[in-house]
C-alpha positions as CSV (number, residue, x, y, z in Angstrom):
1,X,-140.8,4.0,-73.4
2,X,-141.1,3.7,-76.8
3,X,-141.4,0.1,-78.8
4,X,-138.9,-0.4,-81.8
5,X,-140.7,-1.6,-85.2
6,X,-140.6,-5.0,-85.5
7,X,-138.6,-6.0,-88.5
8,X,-140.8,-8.1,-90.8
9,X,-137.3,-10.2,-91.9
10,X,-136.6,-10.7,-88.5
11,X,-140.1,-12.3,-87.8
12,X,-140.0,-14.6,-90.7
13,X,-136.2,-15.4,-90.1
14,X,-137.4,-16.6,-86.5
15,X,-140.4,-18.6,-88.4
16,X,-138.0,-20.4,-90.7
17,X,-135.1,-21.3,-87.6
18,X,-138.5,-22.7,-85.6
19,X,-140.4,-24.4,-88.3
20,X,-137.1,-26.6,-89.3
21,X,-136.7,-27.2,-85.5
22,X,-133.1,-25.3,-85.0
23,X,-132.0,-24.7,-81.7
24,X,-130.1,-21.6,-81.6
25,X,-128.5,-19.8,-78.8
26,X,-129.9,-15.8,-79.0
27,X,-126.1,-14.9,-80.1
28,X,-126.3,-17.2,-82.7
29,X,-130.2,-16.1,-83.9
30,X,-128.7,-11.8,-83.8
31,X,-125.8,-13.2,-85.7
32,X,-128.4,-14.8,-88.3
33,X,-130.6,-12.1,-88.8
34,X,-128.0,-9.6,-89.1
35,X,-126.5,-11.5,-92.0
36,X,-129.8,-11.6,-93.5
37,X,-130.7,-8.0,-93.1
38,X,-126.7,-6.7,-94.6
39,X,-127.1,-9.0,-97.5
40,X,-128.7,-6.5,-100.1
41,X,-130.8,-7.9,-103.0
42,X,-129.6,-5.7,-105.7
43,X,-130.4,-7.4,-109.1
44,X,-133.4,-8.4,-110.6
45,X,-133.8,-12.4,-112.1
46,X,-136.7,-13.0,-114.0
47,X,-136.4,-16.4,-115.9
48,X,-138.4,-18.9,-117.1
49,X,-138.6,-22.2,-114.8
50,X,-140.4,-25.5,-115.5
51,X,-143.8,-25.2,-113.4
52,X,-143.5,-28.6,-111.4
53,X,-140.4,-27.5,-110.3
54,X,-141.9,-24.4,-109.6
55,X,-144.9,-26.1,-107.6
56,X,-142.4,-28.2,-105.7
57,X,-140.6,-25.1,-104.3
58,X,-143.6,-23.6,-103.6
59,X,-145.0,-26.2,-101.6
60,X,-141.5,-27.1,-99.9
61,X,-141.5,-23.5,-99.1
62,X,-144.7,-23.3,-97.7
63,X,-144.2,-26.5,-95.5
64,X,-141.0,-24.4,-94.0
65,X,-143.9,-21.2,-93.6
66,X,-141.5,-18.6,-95.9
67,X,-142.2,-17.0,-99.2
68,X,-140.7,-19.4,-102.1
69,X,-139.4,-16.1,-103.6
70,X,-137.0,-16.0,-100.2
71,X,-136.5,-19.8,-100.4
72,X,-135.0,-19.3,-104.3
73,X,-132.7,-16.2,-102.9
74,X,-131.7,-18.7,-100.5
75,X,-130.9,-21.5,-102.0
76,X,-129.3,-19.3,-104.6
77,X,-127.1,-17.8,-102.4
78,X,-125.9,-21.4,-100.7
79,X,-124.9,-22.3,-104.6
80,X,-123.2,-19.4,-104.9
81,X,-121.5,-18.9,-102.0
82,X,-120.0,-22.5,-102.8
């Protein structure tokens, strides 16, 4: 039997829901990940951000063990999303 690829988004969507101490039923973590893996970053941003906010992020994102660039989509997302 073969072993499917791990999915690197899956991995580091599994990180985040453990570092911020979520307890999720497996449904619920499939559900999650699946979301995260349709929703398709099509656009580019580049903009020009005040670097201790920058540093904050950074080192709020690290504390949760994901990329800042992920935590920004993220959080960008939430605001849009409303």
């Amino acid at each position: 039997m073969k072993h499917a690829k791990s999915d690197p988004m899956q991995k580091e969507t599994k990180r985040y829901v453990n570092k911020v101490n979520i307890d999720l039923a497996k449904t619920d973590m499939a559900r999650i990940i699946d979301s995260i893996n349709t929703r398709r970053k099509d656009a580019v941003l580049n903009m020009r951000v005040n670097s201790k906010d920058l540093k904050s992020i950074k080192d709020k994102s690290k504390r949760l063990g994901i990329k800042y660039q992920t935590f920004l989509s993220e959080l960008i997302h939430r605001v849009a999303r409303g």
